[in-house]
C-alpha positions as CSV (number, residue, x, y, z in Angstrom):
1,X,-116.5,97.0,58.2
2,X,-118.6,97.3,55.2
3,X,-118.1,94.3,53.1
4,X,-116.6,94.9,49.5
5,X,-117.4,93.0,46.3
6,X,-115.6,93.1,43.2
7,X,-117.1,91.8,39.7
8,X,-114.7,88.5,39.4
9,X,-116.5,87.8,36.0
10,X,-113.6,90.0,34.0
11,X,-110.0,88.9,33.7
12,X,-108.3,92.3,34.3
13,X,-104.8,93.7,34.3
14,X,-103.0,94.3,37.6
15,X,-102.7,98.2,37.1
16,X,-107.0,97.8,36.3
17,X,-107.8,96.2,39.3
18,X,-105.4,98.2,41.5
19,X,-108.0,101.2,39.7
20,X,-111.1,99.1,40.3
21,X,-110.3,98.8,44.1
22,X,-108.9,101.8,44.0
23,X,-112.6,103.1,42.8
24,X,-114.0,100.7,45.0
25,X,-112.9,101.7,48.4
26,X,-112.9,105.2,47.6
27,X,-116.5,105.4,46.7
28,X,-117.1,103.4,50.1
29,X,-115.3,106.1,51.9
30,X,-117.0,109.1,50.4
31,X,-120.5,107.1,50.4
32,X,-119.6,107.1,54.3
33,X,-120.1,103.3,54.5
34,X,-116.5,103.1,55.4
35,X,-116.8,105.5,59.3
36,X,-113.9,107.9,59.9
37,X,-111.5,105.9,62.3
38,X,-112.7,102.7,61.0
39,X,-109.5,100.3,60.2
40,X,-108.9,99.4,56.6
41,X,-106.6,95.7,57.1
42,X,-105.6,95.0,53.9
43,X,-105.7,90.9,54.8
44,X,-109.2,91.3,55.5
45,X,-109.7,93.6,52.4
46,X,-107.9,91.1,49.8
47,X,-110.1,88.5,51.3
48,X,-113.6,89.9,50.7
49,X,-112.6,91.0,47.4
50,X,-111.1,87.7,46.5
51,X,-107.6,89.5,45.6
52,X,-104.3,88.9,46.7
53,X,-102.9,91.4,48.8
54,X,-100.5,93.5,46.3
55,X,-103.1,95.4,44.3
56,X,-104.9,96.6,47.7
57,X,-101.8,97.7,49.3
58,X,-101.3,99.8,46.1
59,X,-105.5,101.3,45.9
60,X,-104.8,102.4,49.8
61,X,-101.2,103.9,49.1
62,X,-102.8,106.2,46.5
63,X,-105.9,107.0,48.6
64,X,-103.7,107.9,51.3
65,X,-101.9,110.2,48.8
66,X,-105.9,111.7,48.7
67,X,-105.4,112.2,52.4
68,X,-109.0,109.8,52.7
69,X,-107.4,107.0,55.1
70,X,-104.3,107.3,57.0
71,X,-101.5,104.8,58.0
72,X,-101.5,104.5,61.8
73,X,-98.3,102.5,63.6
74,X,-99.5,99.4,64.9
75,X,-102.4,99.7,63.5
76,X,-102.3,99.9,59.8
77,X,-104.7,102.1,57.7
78,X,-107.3,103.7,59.2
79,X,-110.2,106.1,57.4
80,X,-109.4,109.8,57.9
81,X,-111.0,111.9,60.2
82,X,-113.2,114.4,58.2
83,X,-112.4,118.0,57.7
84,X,-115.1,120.2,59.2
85,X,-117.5,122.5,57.2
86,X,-115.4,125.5,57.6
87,X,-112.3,123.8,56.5
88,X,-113.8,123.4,53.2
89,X,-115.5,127.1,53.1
90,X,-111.6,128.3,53.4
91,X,-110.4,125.9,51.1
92,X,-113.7,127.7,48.5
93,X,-111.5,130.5,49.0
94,X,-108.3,129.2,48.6
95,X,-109.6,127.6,45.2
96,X,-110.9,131.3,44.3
97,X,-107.8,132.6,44.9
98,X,-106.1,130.4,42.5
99,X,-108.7,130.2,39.9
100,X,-109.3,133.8,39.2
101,X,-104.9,134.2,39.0
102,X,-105.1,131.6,36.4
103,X,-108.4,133.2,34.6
104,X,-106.7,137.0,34.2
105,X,-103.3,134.8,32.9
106,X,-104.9,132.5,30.5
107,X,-108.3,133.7,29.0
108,X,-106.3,136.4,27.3
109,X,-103.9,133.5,25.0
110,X,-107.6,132.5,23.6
111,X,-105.8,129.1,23.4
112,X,-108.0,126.8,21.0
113,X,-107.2,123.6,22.6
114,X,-108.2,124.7,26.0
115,X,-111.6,126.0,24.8
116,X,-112.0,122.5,23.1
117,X,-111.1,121.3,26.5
118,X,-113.6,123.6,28.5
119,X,-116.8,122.6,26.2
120,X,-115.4,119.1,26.4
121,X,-115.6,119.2,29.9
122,X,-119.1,121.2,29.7
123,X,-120.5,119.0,27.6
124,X,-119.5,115.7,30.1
125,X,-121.6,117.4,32.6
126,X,-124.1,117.7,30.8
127,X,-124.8,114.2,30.2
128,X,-124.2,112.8,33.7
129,X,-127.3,112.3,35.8
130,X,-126.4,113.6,39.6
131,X,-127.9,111.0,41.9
132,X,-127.9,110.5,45.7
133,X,-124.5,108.1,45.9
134,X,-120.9,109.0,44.9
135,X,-120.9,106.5,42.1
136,X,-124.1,108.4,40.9
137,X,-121.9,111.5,40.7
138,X,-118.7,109.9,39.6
139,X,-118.9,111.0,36.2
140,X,-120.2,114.5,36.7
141,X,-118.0,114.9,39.5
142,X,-114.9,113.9,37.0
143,X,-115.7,116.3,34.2
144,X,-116.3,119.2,36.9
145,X,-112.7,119.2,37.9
146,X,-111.4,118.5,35.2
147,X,-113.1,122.0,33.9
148,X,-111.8,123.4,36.7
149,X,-108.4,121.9,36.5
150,X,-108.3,123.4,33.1
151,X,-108.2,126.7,34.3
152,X,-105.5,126.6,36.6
153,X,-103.7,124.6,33.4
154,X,-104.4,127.6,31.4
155,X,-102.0,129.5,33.1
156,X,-98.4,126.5,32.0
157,X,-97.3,127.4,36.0
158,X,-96.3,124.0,37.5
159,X,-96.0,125.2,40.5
160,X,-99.6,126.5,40.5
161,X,-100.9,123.2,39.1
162,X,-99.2,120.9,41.8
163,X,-100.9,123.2,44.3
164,X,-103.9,123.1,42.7
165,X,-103.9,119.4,42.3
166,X,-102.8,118.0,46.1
167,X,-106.4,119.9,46.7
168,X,-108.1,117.2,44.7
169,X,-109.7,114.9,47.1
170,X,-110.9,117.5,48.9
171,X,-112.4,119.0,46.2
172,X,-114.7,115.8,45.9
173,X,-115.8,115.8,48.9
174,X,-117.1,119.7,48.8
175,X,-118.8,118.6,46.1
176,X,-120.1,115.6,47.0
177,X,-121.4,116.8,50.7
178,X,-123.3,119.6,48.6
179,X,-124.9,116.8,46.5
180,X,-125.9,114.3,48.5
181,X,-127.1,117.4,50.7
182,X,-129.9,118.5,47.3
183,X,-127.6,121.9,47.7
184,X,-126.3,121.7,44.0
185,X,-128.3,123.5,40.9
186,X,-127.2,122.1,37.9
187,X,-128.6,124.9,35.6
188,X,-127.0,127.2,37.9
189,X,-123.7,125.3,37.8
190,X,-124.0,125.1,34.1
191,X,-125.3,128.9,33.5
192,X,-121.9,129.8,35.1
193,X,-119.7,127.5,33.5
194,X,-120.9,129.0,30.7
195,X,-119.9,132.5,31.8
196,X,-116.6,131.6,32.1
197,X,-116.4,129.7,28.9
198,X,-117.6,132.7,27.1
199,X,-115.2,134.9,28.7
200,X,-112.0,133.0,27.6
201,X,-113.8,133.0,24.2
202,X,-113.4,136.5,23.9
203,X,-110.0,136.3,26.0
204,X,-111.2,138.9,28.7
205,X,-109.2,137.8,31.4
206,X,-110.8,140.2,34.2
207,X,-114.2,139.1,33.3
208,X,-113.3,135.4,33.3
209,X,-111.9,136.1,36.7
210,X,-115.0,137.5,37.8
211,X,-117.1,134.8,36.1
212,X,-114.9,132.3,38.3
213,X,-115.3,134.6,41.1
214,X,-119.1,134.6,41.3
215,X,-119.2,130.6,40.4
216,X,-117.1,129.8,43.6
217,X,-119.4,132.4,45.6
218,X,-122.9,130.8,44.8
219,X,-120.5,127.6,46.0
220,X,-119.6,129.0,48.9
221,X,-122.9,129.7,50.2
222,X,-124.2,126.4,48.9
223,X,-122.0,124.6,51.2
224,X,-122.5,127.4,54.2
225,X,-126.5,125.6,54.0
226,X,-125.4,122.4,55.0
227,X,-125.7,121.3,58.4
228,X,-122.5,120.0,59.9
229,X,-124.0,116.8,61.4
230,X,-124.6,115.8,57.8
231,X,-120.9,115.7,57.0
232,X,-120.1,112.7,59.4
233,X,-123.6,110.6,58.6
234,X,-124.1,107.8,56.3
């Protein structure tokens, strides 16, 4: 097991270093340092980080919630198996699906906060440098869904946003395989940001759905380029 280091010089909060190991383990996971199948024991865990055992019971309950480690009998918390390339091709689609519903609903009430939100979001992008590990793309990564999650928010369907959001983690991990994998323009990504920021501007709700529709298709085929032995390598 990779080991894991915490920075002990701050005096933090419980609920702030649940979030740092939390953060911590995650970005293990998703940097592949921590192997599919690979058991997580907390004892061990709170050891190496010099924690007591509460606040990394806590990080791996909500990463489990993620669906990135599972809880085995007998044998405690393990790291998920990953989903294979095609799994997240249909999930592209699945997140089309939803995304261009919630662009014809919501461009058209031209709501002023969400715009703010949208160019908030655009803006965080833009000053977020994409490396080659997940805490390199953290921040982009962050303000991406969050644009995204905007959209389906547009829309004030509940049931649509708890759909949308129990496909978070796996989000992150499209995204992330297609960066660490050089298969991510980020003048492309932003050019069609743009397109659909313009069209909820003008509150066109078909041609924000086709904005989102063409954005989640040059995705799509950005992911098709990766080979599937890069999605289980370190």
């Amino acid at each position: 097991m990779a080991k894991l280091k915490l920075n002990s010089r701050k005096k933090i909060k419980h609920e702030a270093l649940t979030h740092q190991i939390y953060d911590l383990i995650k970005g293990e996971i998703l940097d592949m340092r921590l192997k599919p199948g690979e058991r997580l024991t907390i004892d061990t865990l709170a050891r190496e980080m010099g924690v007591s055992i509460s606040p990394v019971r806590e990080a791996l309950a909500r990463i489990q919630a993620e669906r990135l480690v599972e809880r085995k009998p007998y044998a405690g918390y393990v790291v998920a198996q990953l989903p294979s390339k095609q799994y997240f091709i249909d999930m592209i689609s699945t997140r089309a699906l939803l995304e261009c519903h919630a662009a014809r609903i919501g461009a058209p009430r031209k709501s002023k906060t969400l715009i703010r939100g949208l160019v908030q979001a655009l803006h965080g992008m833009n000053t977020h440098y994409l490396g080659t590990r997940y805490k390199d793309f953290r921040g982009y990564l962050t303000w991406d869904i969050k644009f995204h999650e905007l959209l389906i928010r547009s829309t004030d369907n509940e049931v649509l946003v708890q759909i949308y959001e129990d496909l978070r983690s796996l989000n992150q991990l499209s995204r992330l395989y297609m960066y660490i994998g050089k298969q991510i323009d980020q003048e492309r990504v932003h050019r069609e940001h743009e397109a659909i920021l313009e069209a909820y501007r003008e509150g066109d709700g078909e041609k924000a759905a086709e904005a989102v529709r063409r954005h989640l298709e040059s995705t799509r085929k950005n992911l098709e380029c990766i080979d599937e032995p890069s999605l289980t390598m370190g």
